[in-house]
N, C-alpha and C positions, 0 to 999 in steps of 0.2 A: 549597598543593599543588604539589608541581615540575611546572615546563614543558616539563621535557625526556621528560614520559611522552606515547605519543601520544594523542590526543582523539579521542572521535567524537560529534556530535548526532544525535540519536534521537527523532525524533517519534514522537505517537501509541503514548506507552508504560504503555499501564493496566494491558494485557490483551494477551494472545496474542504476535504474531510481535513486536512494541516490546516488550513487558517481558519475553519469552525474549532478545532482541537486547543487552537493557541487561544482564542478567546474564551473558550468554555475554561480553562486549567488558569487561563488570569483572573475571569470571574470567581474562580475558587479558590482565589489567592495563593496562586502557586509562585513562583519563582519560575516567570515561563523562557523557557531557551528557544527561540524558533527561526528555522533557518530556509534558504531557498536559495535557488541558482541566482537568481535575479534581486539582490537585494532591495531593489526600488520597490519590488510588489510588495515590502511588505513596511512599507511606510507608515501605513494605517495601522497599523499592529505596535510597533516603535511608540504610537502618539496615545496608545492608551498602557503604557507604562511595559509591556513586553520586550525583552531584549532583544536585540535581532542578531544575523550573521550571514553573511555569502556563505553557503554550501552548495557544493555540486560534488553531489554521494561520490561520485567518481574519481573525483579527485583526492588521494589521499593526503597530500600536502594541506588540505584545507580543512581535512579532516582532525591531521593533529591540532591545527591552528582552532577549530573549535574546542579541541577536548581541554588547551590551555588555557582559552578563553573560560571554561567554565570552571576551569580547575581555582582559576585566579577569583574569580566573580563569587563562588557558592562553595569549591571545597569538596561540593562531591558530587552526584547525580542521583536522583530517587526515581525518575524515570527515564527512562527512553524508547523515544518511539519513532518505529521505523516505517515514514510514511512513505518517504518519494519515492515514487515509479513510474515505470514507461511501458506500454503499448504496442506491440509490434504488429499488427494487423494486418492480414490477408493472407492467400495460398502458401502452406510453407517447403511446397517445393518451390515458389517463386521469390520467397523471400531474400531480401540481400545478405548476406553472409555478415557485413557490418552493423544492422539490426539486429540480426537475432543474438550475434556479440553483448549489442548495450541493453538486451533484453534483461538478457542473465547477468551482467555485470551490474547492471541499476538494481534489479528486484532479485536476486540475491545472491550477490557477491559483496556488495556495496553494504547490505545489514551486517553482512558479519564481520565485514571490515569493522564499520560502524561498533558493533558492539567490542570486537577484541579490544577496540582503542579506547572506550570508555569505561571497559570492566574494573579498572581500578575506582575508577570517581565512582562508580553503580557499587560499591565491595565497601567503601567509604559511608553507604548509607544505611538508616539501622533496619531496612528490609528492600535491597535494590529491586524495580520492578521492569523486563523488557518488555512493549509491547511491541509484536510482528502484524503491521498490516497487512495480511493475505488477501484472500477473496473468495468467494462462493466458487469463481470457475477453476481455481485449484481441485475442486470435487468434481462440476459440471462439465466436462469439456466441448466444448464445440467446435464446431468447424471455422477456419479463418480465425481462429484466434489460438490456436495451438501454440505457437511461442507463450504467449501471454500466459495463458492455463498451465504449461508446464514450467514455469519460473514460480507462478503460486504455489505448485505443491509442491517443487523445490523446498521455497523458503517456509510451509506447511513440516516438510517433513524435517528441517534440518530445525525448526523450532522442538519440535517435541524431542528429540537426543540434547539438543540445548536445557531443555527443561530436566530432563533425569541427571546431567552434566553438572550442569548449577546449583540443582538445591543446596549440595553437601555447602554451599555457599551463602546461603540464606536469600539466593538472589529467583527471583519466581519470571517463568517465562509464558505471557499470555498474550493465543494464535486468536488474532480477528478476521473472519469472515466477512465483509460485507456482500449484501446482495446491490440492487440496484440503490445509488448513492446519487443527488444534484451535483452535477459538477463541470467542469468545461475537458470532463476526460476522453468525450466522445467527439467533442470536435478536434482534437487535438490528433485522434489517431484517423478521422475520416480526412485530414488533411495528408495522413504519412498514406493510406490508403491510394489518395489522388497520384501519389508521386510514385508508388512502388507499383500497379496496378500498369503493365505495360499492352498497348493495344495488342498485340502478338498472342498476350496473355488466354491458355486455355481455358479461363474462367470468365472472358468478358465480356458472353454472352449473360451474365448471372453478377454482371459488377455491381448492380443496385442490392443483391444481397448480399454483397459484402460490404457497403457501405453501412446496409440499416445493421450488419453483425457490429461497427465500428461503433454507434448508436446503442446499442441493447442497454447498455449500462443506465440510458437516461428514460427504460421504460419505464412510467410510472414510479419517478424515482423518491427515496425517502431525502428529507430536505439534509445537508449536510448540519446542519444546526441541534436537530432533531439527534443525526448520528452521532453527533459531539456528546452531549447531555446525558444520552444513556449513556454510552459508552465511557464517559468520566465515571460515571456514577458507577460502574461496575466493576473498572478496573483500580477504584478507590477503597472497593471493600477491604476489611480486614480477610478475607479468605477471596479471594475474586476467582472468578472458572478458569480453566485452563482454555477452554475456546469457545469465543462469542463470536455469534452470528449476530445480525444491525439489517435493515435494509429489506425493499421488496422483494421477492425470491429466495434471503436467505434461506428459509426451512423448505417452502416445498421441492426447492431443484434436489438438495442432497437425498430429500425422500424420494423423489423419481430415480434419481439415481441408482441409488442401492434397492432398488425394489424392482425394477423395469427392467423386462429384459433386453442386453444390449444390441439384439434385431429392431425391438420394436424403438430405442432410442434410436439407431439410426436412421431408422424410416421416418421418427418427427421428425430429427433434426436435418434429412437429405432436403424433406417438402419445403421446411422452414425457409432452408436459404438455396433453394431454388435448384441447389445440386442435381434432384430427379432431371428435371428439364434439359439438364446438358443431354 
């Protein structure tokens, strides 16, 4: 495969915002790297000329094993993008101590493993680009998803010292927001909901709103296809933002936020998921 196309690596590409990403950056003739726990899901991906690879963020061993892989194939890296993450959903006094572990070890520990280990191949190319998949609830935080929201502005905050870190490198680090996104991210956590949500539990009087909090993401969601497209298109620019927002809710929640005083948020968000009621 020529060198001279540019490359990007793509985590967390089974499903949704990773396997719209990988298709969108093949259609634009990139040199796509795309990777997933589950290398079968990405079979379809393999069959329209995309390369693939086992990654599971967490595993460092598998992490070098990509960075060689790409080192051998392309020589260097022109993006990477850090998509896979996890969910930890419900009470976080009730939360199990080995979730809210793989919270912060998947959504950000796991990037900056990820980026330490490719900054050589990213340093290799003639303007390296990181993009940091965040999220809207890094700003918005809500109830019952507290792990989740403080892993975002984690990896929210540790990008922007990444970004003033790096320039003197020529390497540019760009924080994505998504708001509401199509994807199977809401069932995946209303399943860990089912299993962490113990009868005993002080909330479960109120467990149907923690289930539809599990759900939010697929309110009215923008198509993952849709968030490809732009999202290519803007972190392609020769000068791209330093942070983009995508998706239903990106803009109005950060405006409630920083505008609304934090009584009257807690009063939406107590009614919202049913918390008054207890």
């Amino acid at each position: 495969m020529s060198q001279s196309l540019p490359t990007v690596l793509i985590t967390g590409c089974s499903t949704g915002i990773g396997r719209a990403l990988a298709e969108e950056f093949n259609r634009q003739k990139f040199q796509v790297f795309a990777t997933a726990r589950n290398i079968e899901s990405l079979a379809g991906l393999e069959q329209k000329g995309v390369r693939i690879h086992a990654l599971d963020v967490n595993n460092p061993e598998q992490i070098t094993a990509v960075n060689h892989w790409i080192e051998a194939e392309a020589g260097h890296l022109d993006f990477l993008i850090n998509n896979a993450g996890y969910a930890a959903i419900g009470p976080l006094t009730e939360l199990p101590l080995p979730e809210l572990r793989q919270q912060f070890e998947t959504n950000v520990l796991a990037p900056i493993v990820l980026i330490q280990t490719m900054l050589p191949l990213l340093r290799k190319a003639s303007q390296g680009r990181i993009v940091n998949i965040g999220s809207i609830s890094g700003i918005f935080v809500t109830p019952f998803a507290g792990a989740y929201c403080a892993s975002k502005a984690a990896l929210h905050a540790l990008s922007e010292a990444l970004r003033v870190e790096l320039a003197p490198f020529n390497i540019q680090i760009i924080i994505v927001q998504p708001g509401a996104i199509r994807s199977h991210f809401g069932e995946t956590a209303q399943k860990q909901v089912a299993q962490n949500l113990k009868v005993d539990s002080m909330y479960h009087s109120i467990q149907a709103a923690i289930r539809a909090r599990a759900m939010a993401s697929q309110e009215n969601p923008t198509s993952a296809e849709v968030f490809a497209r732009k999202l290519v298109k803007k972190i392609t620019r020769e000068k791209p933002p330093t942070v983009i927002r995508i998706g239903h809710g990106s803009s109005i929640l950060p405006f409630l936020k920083r505008w609304l005083p934090d009584c009257w948020l807690d009063a939406i968000l107590s009614k919202k998921f049913k918390l008054n009621q207890i």
